[in-house]
N, C-alpha and C positions, 0 to 999 in steps of 0.2 A: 414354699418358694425360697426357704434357704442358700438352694442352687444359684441362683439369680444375685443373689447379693454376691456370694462366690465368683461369681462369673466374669463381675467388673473388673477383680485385681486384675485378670489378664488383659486388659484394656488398656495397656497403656502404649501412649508415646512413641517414649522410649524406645519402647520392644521394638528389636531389627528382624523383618523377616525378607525376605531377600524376592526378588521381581518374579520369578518363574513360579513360588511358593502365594504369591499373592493373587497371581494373575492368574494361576489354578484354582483357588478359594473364587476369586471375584466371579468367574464365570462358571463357578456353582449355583450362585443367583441368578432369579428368576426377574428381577427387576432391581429399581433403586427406593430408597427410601429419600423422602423430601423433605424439608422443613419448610413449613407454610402455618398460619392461623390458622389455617381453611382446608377442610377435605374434600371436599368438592364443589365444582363452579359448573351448572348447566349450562349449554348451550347458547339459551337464551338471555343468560342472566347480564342486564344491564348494568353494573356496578359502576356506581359512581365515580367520577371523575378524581385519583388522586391529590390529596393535598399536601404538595411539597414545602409549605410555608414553615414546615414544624420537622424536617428531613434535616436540618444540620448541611445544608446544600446552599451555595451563592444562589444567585440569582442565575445568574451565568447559565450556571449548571442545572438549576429546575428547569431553565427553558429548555435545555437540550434535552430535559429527563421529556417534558411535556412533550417534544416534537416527535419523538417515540410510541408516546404512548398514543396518541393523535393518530397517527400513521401506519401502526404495524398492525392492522388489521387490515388497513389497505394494500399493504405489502405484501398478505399472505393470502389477501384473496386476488392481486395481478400473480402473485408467484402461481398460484392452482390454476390459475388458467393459462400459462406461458408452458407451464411445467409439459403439458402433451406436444407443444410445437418445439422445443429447444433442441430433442434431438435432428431438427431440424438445419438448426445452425452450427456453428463452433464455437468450442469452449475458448475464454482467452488465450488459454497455454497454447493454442496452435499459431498465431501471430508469430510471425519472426521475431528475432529478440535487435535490438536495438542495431539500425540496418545503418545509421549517419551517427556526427562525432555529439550533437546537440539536438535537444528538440524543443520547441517554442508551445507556449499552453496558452490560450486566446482566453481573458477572458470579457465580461460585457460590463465590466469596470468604466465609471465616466473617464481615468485616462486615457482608455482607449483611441478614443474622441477626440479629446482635446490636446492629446499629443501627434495625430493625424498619424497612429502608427498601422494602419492598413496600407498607407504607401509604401513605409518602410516594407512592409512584408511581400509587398510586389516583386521584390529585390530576391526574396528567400530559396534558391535553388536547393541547396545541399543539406537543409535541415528540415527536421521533422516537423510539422505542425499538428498539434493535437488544440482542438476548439469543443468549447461549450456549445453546446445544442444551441445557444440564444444565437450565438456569433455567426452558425454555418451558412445562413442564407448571405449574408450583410458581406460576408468571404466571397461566396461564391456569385455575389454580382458586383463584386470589383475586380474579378477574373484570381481567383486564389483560390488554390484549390486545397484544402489540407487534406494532408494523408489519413486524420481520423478523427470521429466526430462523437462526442460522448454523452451521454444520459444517463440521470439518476432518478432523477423525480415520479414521481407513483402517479400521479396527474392525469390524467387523460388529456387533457389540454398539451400536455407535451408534443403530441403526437402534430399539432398543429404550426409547428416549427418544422415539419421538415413538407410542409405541402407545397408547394413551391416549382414551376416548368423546372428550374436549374436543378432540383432534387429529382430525377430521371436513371432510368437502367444505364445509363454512360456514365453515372457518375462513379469516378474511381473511389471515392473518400468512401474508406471501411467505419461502420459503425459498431461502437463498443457500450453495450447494454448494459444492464444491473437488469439480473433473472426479477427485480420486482419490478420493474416499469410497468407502465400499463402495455395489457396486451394491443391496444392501438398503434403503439410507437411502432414494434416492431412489424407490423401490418402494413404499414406505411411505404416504409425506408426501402427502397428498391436495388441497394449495393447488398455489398456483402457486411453479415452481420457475427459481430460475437458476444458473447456471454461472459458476464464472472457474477456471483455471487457477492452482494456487499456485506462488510462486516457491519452486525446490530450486536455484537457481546463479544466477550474474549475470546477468542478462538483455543485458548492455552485451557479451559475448563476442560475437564473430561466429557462431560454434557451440553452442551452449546447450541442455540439457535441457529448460528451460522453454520456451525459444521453440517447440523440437521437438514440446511437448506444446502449444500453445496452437496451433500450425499445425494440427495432428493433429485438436484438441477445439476447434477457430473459436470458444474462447473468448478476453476480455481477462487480464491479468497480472496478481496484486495479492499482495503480500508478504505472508505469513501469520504470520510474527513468533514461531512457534514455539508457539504454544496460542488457540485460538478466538476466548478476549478480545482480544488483541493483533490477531485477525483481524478482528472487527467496529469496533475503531479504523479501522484501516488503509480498511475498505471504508466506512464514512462518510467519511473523507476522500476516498477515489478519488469518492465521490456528492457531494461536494462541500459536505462540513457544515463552515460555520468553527466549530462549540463543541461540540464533540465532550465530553459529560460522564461520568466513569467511576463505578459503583458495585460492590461485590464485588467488583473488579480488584485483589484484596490484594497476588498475589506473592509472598507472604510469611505471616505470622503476627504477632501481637501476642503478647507475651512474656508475657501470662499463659495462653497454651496452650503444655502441656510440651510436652517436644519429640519424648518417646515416642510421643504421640500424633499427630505429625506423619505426613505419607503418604508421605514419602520416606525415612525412618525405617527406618517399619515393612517397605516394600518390601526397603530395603537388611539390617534383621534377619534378616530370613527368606532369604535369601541368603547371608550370613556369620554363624554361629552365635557369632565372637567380639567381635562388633558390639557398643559399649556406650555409653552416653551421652557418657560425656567423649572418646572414641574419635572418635563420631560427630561433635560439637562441633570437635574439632578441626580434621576432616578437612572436612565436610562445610557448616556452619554459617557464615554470614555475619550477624554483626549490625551493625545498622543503627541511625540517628536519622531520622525524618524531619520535616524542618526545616520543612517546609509546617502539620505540625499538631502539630508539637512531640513528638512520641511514637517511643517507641522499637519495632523490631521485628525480627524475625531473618528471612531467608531462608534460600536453599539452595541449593548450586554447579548444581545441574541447571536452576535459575530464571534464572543471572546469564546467559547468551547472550539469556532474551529481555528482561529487564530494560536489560542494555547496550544491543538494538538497539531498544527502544522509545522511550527516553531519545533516543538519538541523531536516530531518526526526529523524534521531539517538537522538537528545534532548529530543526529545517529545518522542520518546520509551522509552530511559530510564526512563525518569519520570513516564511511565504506568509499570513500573519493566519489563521492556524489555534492554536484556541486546546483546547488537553487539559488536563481539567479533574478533577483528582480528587475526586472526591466522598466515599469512605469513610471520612472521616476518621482515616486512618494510613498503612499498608504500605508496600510497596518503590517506588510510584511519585513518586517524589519528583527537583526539578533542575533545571536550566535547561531552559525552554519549559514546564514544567508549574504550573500554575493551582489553588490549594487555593481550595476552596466545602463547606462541607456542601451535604448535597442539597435541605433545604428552600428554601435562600436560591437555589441554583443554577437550582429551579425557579422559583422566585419573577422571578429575573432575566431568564430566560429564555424564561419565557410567550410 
């Protein structure tokens, strides 16, 4: 086995071998080699639940590891079943690219509400409205019709947001899918329907889940940021909106709602019977200033993964002259790249 010890000096680094020289080798192989403990995982095999407590990860971050791991089984058993209807519908890349100068993202934020900006939006002629699947019925019986209506969620229960007389073959509002919803969603929805592919991994690996599912489902790629609203950003920008306006995009809470009444709270009560306010507070509770409207507000460690990755995406838009604009006057969207407007003046600007 001499040979073999030999063999490593040429392993280096270093060594320059130039793209056409590699990519002739690479596709000599018959497959890839992985790094794993494990060689094989049956079928069946129910492997316990990981523990992220010992992963060198926040909290933050375990939850969003966890909501993955929870989930993408369910993802890839709605993707196997959507996967024979899609060529049914259209990919996103067929949507026109960004048709008005701005477009507005609905979401089911308690500002919403209690800024009464559905009136405002009665106003909105010349701009895009892109809404969260919660918001589209609550739009479309105060006579608002947005131009398009989005879904992420793997749920089946989703699909019970668009049941509704006002949800009917007249309705204009184009819906924009994630190839893993449940195949009930798109069963449903009686307009016109599109696809993308949400990103679960880097898409920059040479190997990737995403890419795997976007070859599979010949739809395009577009980061879903971890909750709807975050996804109707992301997909005005891939359509090419520079002023991207957010409402009900809270994040968060304003600090005159307790925090018993919070949904993440109540969730985690119901769960740990010794679960208690200043317990919670401690553990769980992020508070906040935001500097854009002056107001203070608290989040929630299960929020901060998509807060960090919207902030962060918001840099780099602004820099392409993409302009995210918060409209709600408060919450967690607040930072560099992001833009405070209330909504009247935002529409007013914007026309």
């Amino acid at each position: 086995m001499d040979y073999l010890k030999a063999s490593w000096k040429k392993d280096k680094k270093e060594l320059v071998i130039s793209k056409e020289v590699l990519d002739k080798m690479g596709a000599r192989g018959s497959f890839v080699t992985v790094k794993s403990d494990r060689i094989f995982k049956d079928l069946n095999d129910k492997s316990e639940s990981k523990d992220y407590s010992k992963s060198g990860l926040s909290i933050a971050e375990q939850i969003n590891q966890k909501t993955g791991e929870i989930y993408f089984k369910m993802w890839m058993d709605n993707l196997a079943m959507n996967i024979s209807n899609l060529k049914k519908f259209n990919c996103i890349s067929k949507l026109p690219k960004a048709t008005k100068k701005a477009a507005i993202v609905v979401g089911a934020g308690p500002s919403f509400t209690n800024k009464n900006h559905i009136k405002l939006l009665k106003k909105v002629k010349n701009i895009s409205i892109f809404t969260t699947d919660l918001m589209l019925i609550p739009l479309l019986k105060a006579g608002i019709t947005p131009d398009y209506v989005v879904s992420i969620d793997g749920l089946k229960k989703v699909a019970d947001l668009y049941k509704d007389p006002l949800v009917n073959k007249k309705i204009s509002t184009k819906a924009i899918f994630a190839v893993t919803v449940a195949p009930e969603v798109p069963s449903v929805f009686p307009g016109d329907i599109y696809f993308y592919t949400p990103m679960v991994d880097d898409i920059n690996q040479s190997i990737s889940a995403t890419n795997a599912i976007s070859y599979l489902s010949e739809t395009s790629v577009i980061e879903s940021g971890g909750n709807v609203g975050i996804s109707c950003i992301n997909i005005a920008y891939y359509l090419g909106y520079k002023n991207i306006i957010c409402v009900g995009l809270d994040l968060g809470y304003s600090t005159k709602k307790d925090v018993e009444e919070s949904s993440h709270y109540i969730d985690i009560k119901e769960e740990d019977s010794s679960m208690n306010i200043e317990k919670y507070m401690d553990l769980f509770v992020i508070e906040g200033y935001n500097t854009g409207f002056k107001v203070k507000y608290y989040t929630d460690l299960a929020w901060k993964p998509q807060i960090d990755n919207v902030l962060e995406r918001a840099k780099k838009m602004f820099k392409e002259g993409v302009n995210i604009i918060n409209a709600t006057e408060g919450g967690a969207l607040h930072g560099e790249g992001i833009t405070y407007i209330k909504l009247d003046e935002a529409i007013k600007k914007y026309e």
